[in-house]
C-alpha positions in Angstrom: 64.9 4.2 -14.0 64.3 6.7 -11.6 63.0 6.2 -7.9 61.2 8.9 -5.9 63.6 8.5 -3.2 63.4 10.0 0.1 67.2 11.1 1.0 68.1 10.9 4.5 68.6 14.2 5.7 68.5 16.9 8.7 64.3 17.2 8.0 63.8 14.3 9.5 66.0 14.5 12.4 62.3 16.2 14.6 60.7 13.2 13.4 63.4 10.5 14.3 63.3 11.8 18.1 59.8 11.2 18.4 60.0 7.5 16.9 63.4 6.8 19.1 60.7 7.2 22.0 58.3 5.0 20.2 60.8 2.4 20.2 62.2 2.4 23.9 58.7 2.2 24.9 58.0 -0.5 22.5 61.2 -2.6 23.5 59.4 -3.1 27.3 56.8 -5.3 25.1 58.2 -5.9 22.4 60.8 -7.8 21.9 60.7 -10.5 24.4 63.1 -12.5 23.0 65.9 -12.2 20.6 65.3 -11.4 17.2 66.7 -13.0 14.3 67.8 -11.7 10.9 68.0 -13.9 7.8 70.6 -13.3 4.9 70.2 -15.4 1.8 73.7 -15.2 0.9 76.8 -17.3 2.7 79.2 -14.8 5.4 81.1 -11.9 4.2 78.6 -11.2 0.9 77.2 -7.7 1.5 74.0 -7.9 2.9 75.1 -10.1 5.2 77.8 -7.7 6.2 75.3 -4.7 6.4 72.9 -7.2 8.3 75.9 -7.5 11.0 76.2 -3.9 11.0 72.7 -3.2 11.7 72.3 -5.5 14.0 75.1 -4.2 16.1 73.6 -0.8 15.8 69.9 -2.0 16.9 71.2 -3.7 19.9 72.9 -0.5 20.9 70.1 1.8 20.4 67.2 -0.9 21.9 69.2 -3.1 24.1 67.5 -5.8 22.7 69.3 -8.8 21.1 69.8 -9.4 17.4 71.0 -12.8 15.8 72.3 -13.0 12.1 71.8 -16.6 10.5 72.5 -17.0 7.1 70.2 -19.0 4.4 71.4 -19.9 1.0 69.4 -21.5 -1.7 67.9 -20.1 -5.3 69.2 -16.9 -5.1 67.3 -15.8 -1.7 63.9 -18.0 -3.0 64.8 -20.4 -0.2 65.3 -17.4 2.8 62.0 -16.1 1.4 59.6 -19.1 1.3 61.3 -19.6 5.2 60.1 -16.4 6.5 56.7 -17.0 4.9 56.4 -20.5 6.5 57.1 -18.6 10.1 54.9 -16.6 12.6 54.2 -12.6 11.3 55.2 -11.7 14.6 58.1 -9.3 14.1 60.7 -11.7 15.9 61.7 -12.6 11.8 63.5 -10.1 9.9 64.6 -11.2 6.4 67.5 -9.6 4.7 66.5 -8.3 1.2 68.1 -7.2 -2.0 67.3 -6.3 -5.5 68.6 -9.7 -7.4 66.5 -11.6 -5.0 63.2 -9.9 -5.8 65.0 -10.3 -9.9 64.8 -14.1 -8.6 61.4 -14.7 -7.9 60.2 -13.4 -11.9 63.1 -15.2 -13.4 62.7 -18.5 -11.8 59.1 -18.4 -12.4 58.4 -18.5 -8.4 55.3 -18.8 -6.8 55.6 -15.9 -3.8 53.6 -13.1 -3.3 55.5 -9.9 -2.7 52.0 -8.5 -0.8 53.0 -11.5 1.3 56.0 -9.4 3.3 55.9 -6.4 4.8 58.8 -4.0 3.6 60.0 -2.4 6.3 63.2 -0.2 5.2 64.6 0.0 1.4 67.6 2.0 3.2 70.8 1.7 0.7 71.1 2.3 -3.2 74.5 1.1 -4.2 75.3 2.2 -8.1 75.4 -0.5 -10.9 79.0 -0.3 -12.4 80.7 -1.4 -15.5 84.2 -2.9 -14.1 87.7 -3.4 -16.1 90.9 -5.0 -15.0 93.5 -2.1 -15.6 96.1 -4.1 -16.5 94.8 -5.6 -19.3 93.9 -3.8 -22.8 90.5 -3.3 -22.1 90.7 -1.0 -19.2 88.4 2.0 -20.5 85.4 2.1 -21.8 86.7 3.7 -25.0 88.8 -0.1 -25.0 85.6 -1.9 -24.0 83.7 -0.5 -27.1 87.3 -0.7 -29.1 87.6 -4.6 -28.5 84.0 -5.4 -28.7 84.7 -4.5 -32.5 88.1 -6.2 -32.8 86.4 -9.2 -31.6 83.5 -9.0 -33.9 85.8 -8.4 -37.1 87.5 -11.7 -36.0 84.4 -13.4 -35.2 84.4 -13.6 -31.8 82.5 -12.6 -28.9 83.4 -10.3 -26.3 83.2 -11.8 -22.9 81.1 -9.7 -20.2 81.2 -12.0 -16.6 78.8 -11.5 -13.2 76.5 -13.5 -10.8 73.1 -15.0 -11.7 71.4 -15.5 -15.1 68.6 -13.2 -15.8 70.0 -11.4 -12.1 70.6 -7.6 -12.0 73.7 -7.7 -12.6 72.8 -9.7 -16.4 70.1 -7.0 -16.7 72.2 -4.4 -16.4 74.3 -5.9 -19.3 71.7 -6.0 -21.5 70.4 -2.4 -20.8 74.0 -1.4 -21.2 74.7 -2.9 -24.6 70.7 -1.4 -25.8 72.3 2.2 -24.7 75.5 2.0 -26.1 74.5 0.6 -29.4 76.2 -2.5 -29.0 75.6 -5.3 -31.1 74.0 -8.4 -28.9 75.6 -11.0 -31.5 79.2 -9.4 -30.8 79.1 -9.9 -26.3 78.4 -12.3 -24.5 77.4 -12.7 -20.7 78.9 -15.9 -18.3 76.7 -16.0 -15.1 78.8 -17.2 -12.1 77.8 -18.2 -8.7 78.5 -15.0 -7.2 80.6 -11.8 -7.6 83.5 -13.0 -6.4 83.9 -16.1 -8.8 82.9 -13.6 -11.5 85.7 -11.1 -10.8 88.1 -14.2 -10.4 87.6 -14.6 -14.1 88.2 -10.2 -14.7 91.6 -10.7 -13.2 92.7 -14.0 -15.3 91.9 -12.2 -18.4 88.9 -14.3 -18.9 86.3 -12.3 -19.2 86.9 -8.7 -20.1 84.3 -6.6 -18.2 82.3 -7.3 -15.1 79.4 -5.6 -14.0 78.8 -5.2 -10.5 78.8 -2.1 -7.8 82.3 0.0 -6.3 82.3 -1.6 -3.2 83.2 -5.0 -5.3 86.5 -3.4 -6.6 87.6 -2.3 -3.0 90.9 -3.8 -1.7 90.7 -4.9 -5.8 93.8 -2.6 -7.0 93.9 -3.5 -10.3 90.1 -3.1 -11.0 88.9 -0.2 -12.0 85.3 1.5 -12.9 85.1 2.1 -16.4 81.8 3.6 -16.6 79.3 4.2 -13.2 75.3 4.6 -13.6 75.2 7.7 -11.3 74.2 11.2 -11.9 77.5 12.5 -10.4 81.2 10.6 -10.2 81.8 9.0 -6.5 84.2 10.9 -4.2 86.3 7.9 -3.2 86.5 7.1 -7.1 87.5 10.7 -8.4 88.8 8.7 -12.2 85.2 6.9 -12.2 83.2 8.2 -15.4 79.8 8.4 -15.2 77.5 6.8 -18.7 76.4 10.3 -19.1 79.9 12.2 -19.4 80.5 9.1 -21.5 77.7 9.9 -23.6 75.2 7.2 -22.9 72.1 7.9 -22.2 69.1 6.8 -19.7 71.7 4.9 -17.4 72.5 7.0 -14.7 70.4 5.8 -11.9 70.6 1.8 -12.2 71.0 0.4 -8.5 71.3 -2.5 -6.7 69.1 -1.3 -3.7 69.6 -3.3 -0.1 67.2 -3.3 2.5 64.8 -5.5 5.4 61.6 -7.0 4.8 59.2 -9.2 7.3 56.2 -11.4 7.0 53.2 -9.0 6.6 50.2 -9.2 9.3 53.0 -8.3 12.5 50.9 -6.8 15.2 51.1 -3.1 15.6 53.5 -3.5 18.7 56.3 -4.6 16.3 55.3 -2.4 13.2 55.7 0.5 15.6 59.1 -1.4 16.8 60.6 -1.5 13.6 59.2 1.4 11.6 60.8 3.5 14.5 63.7 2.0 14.3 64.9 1.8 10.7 64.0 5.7 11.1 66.6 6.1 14.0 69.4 3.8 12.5 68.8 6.0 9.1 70.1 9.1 11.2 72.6 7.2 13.2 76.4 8.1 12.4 77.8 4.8 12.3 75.1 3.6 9.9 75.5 6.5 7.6 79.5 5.9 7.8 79.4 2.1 7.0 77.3 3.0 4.1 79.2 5.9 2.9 82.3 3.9 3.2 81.1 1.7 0.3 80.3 4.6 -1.4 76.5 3.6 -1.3 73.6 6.3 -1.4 72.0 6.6 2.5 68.4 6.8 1.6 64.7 5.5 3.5 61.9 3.8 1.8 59.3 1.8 3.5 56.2 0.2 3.6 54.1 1.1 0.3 56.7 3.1 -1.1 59.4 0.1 -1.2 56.6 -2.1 -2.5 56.3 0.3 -5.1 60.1 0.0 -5.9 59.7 -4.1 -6.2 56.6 -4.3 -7.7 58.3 -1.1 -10.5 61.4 -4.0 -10.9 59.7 -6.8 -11.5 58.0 -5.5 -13.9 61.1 -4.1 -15.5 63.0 -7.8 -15.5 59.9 -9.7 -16.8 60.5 -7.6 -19.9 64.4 -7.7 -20.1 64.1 -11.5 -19.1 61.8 -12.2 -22.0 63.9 -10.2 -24.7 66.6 -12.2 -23.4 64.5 -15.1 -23.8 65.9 -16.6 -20.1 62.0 -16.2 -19.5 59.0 -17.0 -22.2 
């Protein structure tokens, strides 16, 4: 699925100097107090890294004060509802991802995506199809190999990641469609998160894991055995892309990260934050803790990232219910 995405570059850079004044004027208003981010998942998962990141960044370039709390519960449903249940006046920021939005259709939830303001889609980090290269299946030619093995013996082969009906299971699905692969002859085990998932990879559990690079760094014997991107990453030089693989329609499948707030803020902090997402988009040690994970740099907001969420929930409703995880 492609996005009309806006990539961060030096056209911008006139524009960012005019909203870096926007914001030090705003900052003798607004804030008055110090503003919170909320993360849905527990420390150390990556939003709430990248929250700590920007937060550090914002504080720098504003001199006002960030805090980063984190909220767990449903898969982000319980972060959301909070924010919703608090003022719209800017002092909330929420911490938002692409499996959480996947949340709300497949757990049949009752919130409003017109109810929150989204302020900055400002990473896409590639979907990836993940092998331990130690075991047999440690290529995609082996994935495809044992998926047939298995089946003449009458098994299953055994594809592992977070959440039930998340991205991460969507991407599974669209995977096997593309590649012709049977549905009877794989299977996919939803974990609590990422971590437990790859747990399972390196025991020889579970025989692929789908996830993004940045999971498999610091991971030595994991390995990317095919990545939905239109060109291989630089830090993973061995990493196939589905088209040089020959699978079609799956080179631009992303988990995208970014902030949202409760809609109806006052235009003091719309101004506040719109201007700043644009100067922390152009700042070097944003762009370097991005790059780092090899993510994609990029800047969404406002209508056009509602236009993203609105474009995926669409998309899961339809996976879900072919899955029949929805009705």
């Amino acid at each position: 699925m492609q996005y009309a995405i806006r990539k961060i570059s030096l056209g911008i850079a006139a524009a960012v100097v005019g909203v870096a004044a926007s914001v030090t004027a705003a900052v003798a208003e607004f804030p008055e107090k110090p503003i919170t981010i909320l993360a849905y998942m527990k420390p150390g998962g990556a939003a709430d890294v990248d929250s700590r990141v920007f937060a550090t960044i914002a504080e720098r370039l504003t001199g006002a004060k960030f805090v980063v709390k984190n909220m767990t519960g449903a898969g982000g449903i319980v972060a959301m509802k909070h924010v919703l249940e608090q003022p719209a006046d800017g002092y909330l920021l929420m911490a938002t991802t692409k499996s959480q939005v996947y949340k709300i259709v497949t757990a049949k939830s009752d919130i409003d995506v017109e109810d929150f303001q989204w302020l900055a889609l400002n990473q896409r980090d590639p979907e990836a199809i993940i092998v331990n290269s130690t075991m047999d299946v440690n290529s995609w030619d082996a994935v495809l190999a044992d998926v047939e093995a298995k089946a003449a013996a009458g098994k299953r082969q055994i594809w592992v990641g977070p959440a039930a009906g998340g991205l991460d299971h969507v991407m599974a699905m669209k995977t096997w469609a593309a590649a012709g692969i049977n549905t009877d002859h794989v299977k996919y085990i939803p974990f609590a998160g990422g971590k437990a998932a790859m747990i399972e990879l390196l025991g020889g559990r579970g025989a692929v894991y789908v996830g993004n690079p940045r999971d498999i760094i610091g991971q030595p014997d994991l390995a990317i055995a095919a990545l939905s991107r239109s060109e291989r990453l630089e830090p993973f030089p061995d990493a196939p892309t589905f088209a040089e693989l020959g699978v079609e329609n799956l080179d631009a499948e992303v988990m995208w990260r970014g902030f949202a707030a409760k809609a109806g803020m006052p235009d003091e902090p719309t101004g506040f934050w719109n201007g700043l997402f644009a100067q922390v988009a152009e700042d070097p040690e944003w762009v370097a803790h991005v790059e780092k994970s090899s993510i994609d740099p990029v800047l969404l907001s406002n209508d056009a990232f509602l236009e993203v969420i609105q474009t995926d929930m669409a998309e899961v409703e339809k996976w879900a219910k072919d899955a029949g995880i929805i009705e």
